[in-house]
N, C-alpha and C positions, 0 to 999 in steps of 0.2 A: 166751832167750839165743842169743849168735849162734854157728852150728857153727865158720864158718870162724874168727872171731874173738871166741875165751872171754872172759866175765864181758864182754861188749857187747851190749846189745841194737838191733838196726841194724831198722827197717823197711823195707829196699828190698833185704836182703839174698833171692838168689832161691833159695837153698840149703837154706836153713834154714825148718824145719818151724814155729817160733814168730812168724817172720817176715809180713809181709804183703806181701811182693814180687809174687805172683800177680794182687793185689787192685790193683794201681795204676797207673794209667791212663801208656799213651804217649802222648807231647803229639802223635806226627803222626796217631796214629788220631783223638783228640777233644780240646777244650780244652773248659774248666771253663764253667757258667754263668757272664757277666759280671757281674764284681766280687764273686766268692763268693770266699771265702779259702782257699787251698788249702796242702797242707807238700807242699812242689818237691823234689827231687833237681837240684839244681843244678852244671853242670859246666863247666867255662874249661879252656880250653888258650890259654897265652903263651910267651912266650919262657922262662922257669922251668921251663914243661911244664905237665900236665895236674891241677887241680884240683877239687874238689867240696865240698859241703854241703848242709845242710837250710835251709831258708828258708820262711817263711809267706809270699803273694807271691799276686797275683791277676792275673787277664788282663783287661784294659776291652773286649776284645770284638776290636780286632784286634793288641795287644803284652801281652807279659807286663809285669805290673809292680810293682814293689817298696815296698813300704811307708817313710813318711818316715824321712829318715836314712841309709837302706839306698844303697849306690850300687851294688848288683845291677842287671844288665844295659843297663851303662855301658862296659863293656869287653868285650862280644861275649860274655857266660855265655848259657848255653840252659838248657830243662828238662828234663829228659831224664825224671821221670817225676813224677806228682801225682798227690796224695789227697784228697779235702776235707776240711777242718780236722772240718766237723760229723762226719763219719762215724769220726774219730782221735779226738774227744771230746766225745759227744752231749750230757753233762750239762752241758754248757758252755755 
């Protein structure tokens, strides 16, 4: 669960001890193997202001990119940080 934010469980949270925030990667130190499926920490700032979410979402080698349907990073969102899916759920 998450400290700042009770009965949540958040993985990117860097506070909390149940969390995996330590474990996951910033996009400007490395990007993921090409087209391995990764869960993003995705964030947009627009006229609204500043928003985010989780995303499953792959890079081809030189853009991030979104699975069909998704219109993730169509409007200037970035990664701010990624895990890879197999390592979030091996048995999978």
């Amino acid at each position: 669960m998450c400290i700042c934010t009770p009965n949540i469980r958040t993985p990117f949270c860097p506070k909390c001890p149940s969390a995996m925030g330590g474990r996951f990667k910033q996009e400007k130190q490395n990007l993921p193997r090409e087209a391995e499926p990764v869960l993003a920490q995705i964030s947009q700032i627009n006229s609204l202001g500043k928003s985010g979410w989780h995303e499953v979402v792959y890079h081809d080698g030189q853009n991030w990119k979104s699975y069909e349907a998704s219109k993730t990073f169509n409007d200037g969102e970035r990664v701010v940080q990624w895990r890879y899916v197999n390592e979030l759920m091996p048995s999978v």
